[in-house]
C-alpha positions as CSV (number, residue, x, y, z in Angstrom):
1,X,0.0,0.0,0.0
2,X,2.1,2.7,-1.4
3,X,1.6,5.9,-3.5
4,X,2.1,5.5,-6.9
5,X,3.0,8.0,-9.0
6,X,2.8,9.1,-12.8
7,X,3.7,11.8,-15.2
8,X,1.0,12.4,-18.2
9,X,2.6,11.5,-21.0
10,X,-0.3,12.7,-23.3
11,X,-0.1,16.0,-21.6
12,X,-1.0,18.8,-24.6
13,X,-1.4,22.5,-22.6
14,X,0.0,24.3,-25.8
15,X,-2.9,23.4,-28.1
16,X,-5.9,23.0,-25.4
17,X,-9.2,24.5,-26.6
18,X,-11.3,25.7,-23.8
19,X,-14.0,23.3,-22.7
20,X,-15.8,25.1,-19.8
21,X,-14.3,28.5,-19.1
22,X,-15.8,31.1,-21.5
23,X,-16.3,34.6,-21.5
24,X,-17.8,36.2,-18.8
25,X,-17.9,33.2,-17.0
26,X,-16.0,33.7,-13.9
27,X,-17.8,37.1,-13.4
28,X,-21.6,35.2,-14.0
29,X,-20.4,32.9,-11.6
30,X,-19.3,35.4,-8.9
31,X,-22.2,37.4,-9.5
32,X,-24.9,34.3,-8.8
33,X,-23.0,33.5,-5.9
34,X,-22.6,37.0,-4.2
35,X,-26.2,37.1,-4.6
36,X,-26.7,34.4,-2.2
37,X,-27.2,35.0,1.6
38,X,-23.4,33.6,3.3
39,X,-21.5,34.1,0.4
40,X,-17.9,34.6,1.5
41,X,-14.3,33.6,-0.3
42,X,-12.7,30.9,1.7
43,X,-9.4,30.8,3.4
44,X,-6.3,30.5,1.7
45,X,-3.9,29.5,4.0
46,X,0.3,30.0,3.2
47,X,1.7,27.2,5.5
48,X,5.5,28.6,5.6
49,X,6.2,26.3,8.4
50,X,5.6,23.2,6.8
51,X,6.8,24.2,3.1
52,X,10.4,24.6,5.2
53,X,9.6,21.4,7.4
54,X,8.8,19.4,3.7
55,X,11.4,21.2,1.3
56,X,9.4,23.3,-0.1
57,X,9.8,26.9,-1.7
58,X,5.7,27.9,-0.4
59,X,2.7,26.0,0.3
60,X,-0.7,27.0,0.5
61,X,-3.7,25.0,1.4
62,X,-7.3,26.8,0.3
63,X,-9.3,25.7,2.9
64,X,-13.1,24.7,1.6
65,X,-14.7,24.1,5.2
66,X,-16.2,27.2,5.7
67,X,-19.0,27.0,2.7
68,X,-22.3,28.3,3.6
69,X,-21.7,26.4,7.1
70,X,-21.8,23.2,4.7
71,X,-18.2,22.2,5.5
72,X,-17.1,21.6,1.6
73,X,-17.1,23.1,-1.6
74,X,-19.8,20.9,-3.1
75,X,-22.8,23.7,-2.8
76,X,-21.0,26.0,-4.9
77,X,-21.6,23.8,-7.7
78,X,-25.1,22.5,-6.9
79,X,-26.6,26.2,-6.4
80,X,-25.0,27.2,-9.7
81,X,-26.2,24.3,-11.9
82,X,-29.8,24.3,-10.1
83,X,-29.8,28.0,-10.8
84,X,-29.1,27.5,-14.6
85,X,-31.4,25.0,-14.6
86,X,-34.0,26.9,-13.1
87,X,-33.5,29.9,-15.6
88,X,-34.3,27.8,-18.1
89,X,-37.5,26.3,-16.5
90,X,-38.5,30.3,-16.0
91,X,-37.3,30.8,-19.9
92,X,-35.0,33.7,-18.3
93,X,-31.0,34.0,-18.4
94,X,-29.5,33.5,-14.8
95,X,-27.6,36.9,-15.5
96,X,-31.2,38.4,-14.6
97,X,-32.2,36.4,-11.6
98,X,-30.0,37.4,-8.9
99,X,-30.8,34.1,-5.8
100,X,-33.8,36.3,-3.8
101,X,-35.4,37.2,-7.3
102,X,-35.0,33.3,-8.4
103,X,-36.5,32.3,-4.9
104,X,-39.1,34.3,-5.9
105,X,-40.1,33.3,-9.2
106,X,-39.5,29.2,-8.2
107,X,-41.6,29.9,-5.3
108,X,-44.6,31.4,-7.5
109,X,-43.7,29.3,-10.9
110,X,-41.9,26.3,-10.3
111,X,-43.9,25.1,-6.7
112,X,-44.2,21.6,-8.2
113,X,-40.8,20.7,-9.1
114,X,-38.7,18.0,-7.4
115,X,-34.9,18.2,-7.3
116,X,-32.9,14.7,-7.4
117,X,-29.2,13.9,-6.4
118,X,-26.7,11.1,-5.6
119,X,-24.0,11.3,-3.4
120,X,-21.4,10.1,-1.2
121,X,-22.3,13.1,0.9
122,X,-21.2,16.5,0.3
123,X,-23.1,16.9,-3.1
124,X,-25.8,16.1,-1.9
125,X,-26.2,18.4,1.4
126,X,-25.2,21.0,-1.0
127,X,-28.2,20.0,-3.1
128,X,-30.2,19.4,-0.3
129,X,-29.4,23.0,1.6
130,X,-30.0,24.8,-1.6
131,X,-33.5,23.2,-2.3
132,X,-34.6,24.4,1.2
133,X,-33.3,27.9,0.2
134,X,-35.6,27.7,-2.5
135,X,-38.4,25.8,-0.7
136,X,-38.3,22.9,-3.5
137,X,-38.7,19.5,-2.0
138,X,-35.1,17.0,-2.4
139,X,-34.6,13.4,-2.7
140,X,-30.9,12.3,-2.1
141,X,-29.6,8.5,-2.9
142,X,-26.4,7.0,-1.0
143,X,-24.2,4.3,-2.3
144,X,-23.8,1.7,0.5
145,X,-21.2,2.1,3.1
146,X,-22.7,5.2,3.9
147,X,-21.8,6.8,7.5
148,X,-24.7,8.0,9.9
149,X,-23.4,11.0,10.1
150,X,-23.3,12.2,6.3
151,X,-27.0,11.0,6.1
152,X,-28.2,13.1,8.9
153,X,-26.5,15.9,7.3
154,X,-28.5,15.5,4.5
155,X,-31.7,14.8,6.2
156,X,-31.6,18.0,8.6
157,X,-31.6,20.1,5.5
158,X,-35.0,18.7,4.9
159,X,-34.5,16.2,2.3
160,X,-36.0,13.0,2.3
161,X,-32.6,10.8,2.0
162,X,-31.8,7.1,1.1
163,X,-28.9,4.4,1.2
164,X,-29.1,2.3,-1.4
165,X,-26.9,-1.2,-1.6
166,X,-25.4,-0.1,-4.4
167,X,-21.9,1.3,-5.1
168,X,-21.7,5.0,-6.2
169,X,-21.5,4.8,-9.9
170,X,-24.7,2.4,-9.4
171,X,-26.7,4.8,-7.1
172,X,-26.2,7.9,-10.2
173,X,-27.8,5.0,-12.5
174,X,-30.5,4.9,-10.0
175,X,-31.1,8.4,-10.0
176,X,-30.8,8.9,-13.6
177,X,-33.6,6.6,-13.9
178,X,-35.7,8.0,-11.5
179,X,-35.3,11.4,-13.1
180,X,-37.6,10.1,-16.0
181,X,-40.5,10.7,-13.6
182,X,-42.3,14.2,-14.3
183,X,-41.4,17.3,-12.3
184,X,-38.1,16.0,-11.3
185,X,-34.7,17.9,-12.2
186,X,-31.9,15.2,-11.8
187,X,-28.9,17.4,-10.3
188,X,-25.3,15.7,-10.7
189,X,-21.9,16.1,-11.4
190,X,-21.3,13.2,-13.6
191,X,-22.3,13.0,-17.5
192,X,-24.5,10.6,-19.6
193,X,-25.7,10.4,-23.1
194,X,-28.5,13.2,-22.9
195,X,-27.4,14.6,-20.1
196,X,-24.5,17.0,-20.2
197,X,-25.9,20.5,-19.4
198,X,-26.1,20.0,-15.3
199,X,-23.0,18.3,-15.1
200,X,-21.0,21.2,-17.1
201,X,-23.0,24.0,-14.9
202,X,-21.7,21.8,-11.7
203,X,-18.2,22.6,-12.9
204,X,-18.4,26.1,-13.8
205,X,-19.8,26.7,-10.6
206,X,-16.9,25.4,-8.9
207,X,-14.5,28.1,-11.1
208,X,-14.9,30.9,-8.4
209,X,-12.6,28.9,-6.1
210,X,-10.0,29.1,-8.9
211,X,-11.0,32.8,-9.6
212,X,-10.6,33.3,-5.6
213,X,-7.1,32.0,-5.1
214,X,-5.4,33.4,-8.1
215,X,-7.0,37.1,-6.5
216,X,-5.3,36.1,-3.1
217,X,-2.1,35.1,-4.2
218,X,-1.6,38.1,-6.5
219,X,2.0,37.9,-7.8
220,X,2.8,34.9,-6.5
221,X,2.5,31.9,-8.9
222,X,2.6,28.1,-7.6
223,X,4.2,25.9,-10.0
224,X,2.5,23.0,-8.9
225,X,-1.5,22.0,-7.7
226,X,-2.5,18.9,-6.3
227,X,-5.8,18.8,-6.8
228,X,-8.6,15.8,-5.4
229,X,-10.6,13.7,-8.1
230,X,-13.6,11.5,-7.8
231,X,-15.7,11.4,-10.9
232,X,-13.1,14.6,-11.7
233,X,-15.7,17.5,-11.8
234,X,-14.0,19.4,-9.3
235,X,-10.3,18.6,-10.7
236,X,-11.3,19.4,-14.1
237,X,-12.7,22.6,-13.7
238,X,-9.7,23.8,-11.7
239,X,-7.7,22.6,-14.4
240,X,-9.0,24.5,-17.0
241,X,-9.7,27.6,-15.2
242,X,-5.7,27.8,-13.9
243,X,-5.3,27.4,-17.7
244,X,-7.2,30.2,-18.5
245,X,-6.2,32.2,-15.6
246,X,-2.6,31.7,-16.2
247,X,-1.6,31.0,-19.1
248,X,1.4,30.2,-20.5
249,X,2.4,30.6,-16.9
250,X,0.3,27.5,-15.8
251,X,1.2,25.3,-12.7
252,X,1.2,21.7,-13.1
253,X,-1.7,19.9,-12.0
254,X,-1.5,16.6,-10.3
255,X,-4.6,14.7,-9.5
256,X,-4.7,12.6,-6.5
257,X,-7.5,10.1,-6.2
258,X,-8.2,7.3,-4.1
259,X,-6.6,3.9,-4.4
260,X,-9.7,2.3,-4.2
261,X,-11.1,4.3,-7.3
262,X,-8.1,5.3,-8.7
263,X,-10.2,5.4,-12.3
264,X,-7.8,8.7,-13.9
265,X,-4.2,7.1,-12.4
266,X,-5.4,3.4,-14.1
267,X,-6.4,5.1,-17.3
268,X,-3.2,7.3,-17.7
269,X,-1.4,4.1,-16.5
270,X,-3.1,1.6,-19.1
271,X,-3.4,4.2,-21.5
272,X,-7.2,3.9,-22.4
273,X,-10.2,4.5,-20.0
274,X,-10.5,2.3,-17.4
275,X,-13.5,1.8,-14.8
276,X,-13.1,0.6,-11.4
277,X,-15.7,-1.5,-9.7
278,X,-16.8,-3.0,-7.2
279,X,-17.5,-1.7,-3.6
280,X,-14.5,1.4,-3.9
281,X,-14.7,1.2,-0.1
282,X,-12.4,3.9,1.4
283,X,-12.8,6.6,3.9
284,X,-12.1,9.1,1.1
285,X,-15.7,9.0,0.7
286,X,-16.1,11.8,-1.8
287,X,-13.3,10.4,-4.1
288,X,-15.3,6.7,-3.9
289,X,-16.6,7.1,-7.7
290,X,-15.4,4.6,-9.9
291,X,-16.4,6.0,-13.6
292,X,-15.1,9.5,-14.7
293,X,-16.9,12.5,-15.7
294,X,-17.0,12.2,-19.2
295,X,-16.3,15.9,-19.7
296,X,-13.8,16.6,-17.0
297,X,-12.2,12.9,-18.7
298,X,-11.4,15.2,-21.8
299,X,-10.0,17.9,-19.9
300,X,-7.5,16.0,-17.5
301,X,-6.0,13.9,-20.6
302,X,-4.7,17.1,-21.7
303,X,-4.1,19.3,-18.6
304,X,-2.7,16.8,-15.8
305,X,0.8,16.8,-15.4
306,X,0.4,14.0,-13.1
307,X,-1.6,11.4,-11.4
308,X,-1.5,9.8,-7.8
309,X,-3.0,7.0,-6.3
310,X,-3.2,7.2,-2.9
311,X,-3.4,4.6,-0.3
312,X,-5.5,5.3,2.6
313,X,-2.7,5.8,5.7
314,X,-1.8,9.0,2.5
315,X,-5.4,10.9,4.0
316,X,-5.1,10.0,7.3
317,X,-1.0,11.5,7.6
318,X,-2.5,14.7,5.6
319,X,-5.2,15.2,8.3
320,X,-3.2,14.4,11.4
321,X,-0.7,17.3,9.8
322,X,-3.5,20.1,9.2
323,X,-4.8,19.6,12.8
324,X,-1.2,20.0,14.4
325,X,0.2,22.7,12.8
326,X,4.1,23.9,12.9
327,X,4.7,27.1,14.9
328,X,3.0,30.1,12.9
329,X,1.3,28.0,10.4
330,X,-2.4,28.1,10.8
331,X,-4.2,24.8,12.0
332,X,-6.9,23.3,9.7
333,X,-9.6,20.9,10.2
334,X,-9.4,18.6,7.0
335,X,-11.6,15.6,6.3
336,X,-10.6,12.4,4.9
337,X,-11.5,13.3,1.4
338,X,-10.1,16.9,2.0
339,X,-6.6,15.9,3.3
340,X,-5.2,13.5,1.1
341,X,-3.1,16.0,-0.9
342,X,-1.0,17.3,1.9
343,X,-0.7,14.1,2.9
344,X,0.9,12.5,-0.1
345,X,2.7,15.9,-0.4
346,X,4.6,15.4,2.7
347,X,5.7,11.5,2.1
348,X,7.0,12.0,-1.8
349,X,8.9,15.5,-0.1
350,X,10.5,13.9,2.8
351,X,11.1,10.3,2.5
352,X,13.6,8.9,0.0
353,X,11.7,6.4,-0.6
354,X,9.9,8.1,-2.9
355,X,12.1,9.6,-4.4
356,X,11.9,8.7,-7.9
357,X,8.2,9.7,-7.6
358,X,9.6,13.5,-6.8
359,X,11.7,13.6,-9.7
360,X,9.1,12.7,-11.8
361,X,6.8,14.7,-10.6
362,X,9.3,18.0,-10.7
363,X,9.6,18.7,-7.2
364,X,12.5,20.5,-5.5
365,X,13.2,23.1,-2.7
366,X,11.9,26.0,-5.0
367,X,8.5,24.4,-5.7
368,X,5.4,26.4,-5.1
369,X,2.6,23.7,-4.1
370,X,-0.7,25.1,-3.5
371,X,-3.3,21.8,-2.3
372,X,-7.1,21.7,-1.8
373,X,-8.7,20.9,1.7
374,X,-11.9,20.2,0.0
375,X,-14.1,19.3,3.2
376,X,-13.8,20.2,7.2
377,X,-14.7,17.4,9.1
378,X,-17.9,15.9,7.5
379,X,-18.0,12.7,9.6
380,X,-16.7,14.0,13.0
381,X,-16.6,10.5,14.4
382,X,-14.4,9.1,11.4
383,X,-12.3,12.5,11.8
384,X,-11.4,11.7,15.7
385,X,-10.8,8.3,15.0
386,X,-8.3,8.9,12.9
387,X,-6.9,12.8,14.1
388,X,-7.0,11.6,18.0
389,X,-6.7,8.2,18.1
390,X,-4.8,7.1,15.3
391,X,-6.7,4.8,13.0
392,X,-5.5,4.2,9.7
393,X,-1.7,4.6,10.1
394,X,1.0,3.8,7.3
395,X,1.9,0.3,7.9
396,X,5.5,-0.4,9.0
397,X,7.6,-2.1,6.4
């Protein structure tokens, strides 16, 4: 159980065509969102402490926790897709419904529709929380394995909320299906055949945490991003909006994922798409998705510098070291899906062991790392277990 570590070898920046980020985007996007009630740019945190401690030039961690009191990132995607989705329902551009003139015409127009999610869990609170905002009634599937704790989540946000004994990839099927029904609006970040429009507004909605870091770091410029992937929504649009942001000045994006669903690292390793089945049990919940997002597929073949597969002791060291910071460094509470990046960080930058993986992946004393704590602690039982009492430590050799 060790990280394993690729470079891209069909890595193309020079000739990629824009798939998500267009004009006006990024200020549509932070309009929608500044209209919403607890709108407010999360943390970005500049660790110099650790970068020293590791070998690093600078490292930054952008802290998602503190999301409309949902402890991810997740709702800024659901509330910009549902929005979209709801403008075209109301036959009106979103430009023009600003989120208490939406509420308004849903309330008065749209009464009878029904919005529909699957999750692991931090989708589909955000889904849940914003169909309360909006007074529409929510039903949320949950692949099996499911913790307490991420179903009461969803359920105190007023959704009615289900775990299947299906695997993830299985419960979206579900949904999908379900979503035939009339009145319901099938919200998720994963693509079908007929079904590509929510799934793109999911990732564009995610662009303002892009747009929000390169504001806060100004001048300075990482050279490398770790960034999480499940179905790859998330790392895909962050991928393409650094792109667009930066330029020829880009940092190199590696994707870290799961060794349970490691879907992106077998692909690039195989070098055709590869799906992973099974149960994907690990306690990287919201990476536990074993088929890629078709769209966000496209994007990473051509944008990722590198892909990781990470074992789980890789989450649990990246937590442990957010919670117990270094003298100055600010302390953050990092969840199992949230932590594995400065977890693998750490390993390939300080033990020699893995030193082959550093020099592939370009990574000295002057790098600039910036990594993604993507949720707080979600499942505050799992996060004790493992930040206080030590669960899920690397195995000794």
């Amino acid at each position: 159980m060790k990280i394993q570590c690729l470079k891209n070898v069909k890595r193309d920046v020079s000739s990629y065509e824009p798939r998500l980020i267009d004009a006006g985007l990024f200020e549509e996007v932070q309009a929608f969102h500044g209209s919403i009630a607890g709108y407010r740019k999360s943390a970005l945190h500049s660790l110099v402490s650790l970068a020293g401690f590791m070998g690093a030039g600078s490292l930054w961690v952008k802290d998602e926790s503190s999301r409309f009191g949902l402890n991810s990132f997740k709702a800024l995607g659901a509330s910009y897709a549902i929005g979209k989705a709801l403008a075209r329902e109301l036959g009106e551009p979103l430009s023009a419904l600003p989120f208490p003139v939406l509420r308004e015409r849903v309330r008065e127009r749209l009464p009878h529709l029904k919005l529909l999610a699957a999750t692991d869990g931090n989708h589909g609170r955000g889904v849940a929380w914003m169909g309360r905002q909006l007074g529409l009634p929510v039903s949320v599937w949950m692949p099996k394995g499911t913790t307490a704790a991420r179903l009461e989540h969803i359920r105190r946000e007023g959704a009615e909320a289900t775990v299947t004994d299906l695997n993830y990839d299985e419960t979206v099927r579900l949904v999908a299906r379900k979503g035939a029904e009339k009145n319901c609006l099938v919200i998720q970040d994963t693509a079908w055949e007929g079904y590509e429009d929510v799934p793109r507004w999911i990732m564009q909605g995610y662009s303002i945490i892009a747009r929000e870091l390169f504001d806060d770091l100004g001048e300075a410029v990482p050279t490398h991003v770790f960034i999480q992937a499940g179905v790859g929504a998330f790392a895909g649009t962050i991928a393409e909006s650094l792109y667009a942001l930066y330029k020829d000045r880009c940092p190199k994006v590696v994707i870290v994922e799961a060794e349970a669903a490691d879907c992106f690292y077998q692909s690039a390793l195989k070098g055709e798409d590869v799906t992973k089945t099974g149960d994907l049990t690990t306690i990287m919940a919201g990476l536990a998705c074993g088929e890629q997002n078709p769209l966000a597929n496209k994007i990473l073949k051509q944008l990722a510098f590198g892909f990781i597969s990470a074992p789980e002791w890789a989450s649990a060291n990246g937590m442990r070291i957010l919670a117990n910071p270094l003298p100055g460094d600010a302390p953050v509470v990092s969840g199992e899906s949230g932590a594995v990046g400065a977890g693998v960080l750490e390993r390939i930058m300080r033990n020699p062991e893995y030193a082959d993986c550093k020099a592939l992946l370009e990574l000295d004393q002057d790098s600039k790392v910036l990594v993604f704590s993507t949720e707080g602690d979600t499942d505050p039982g799992v996060y004790r277990d493992v930040v206080w009492f030590g669960k899920y430590n690397e195995p000794m050799a």
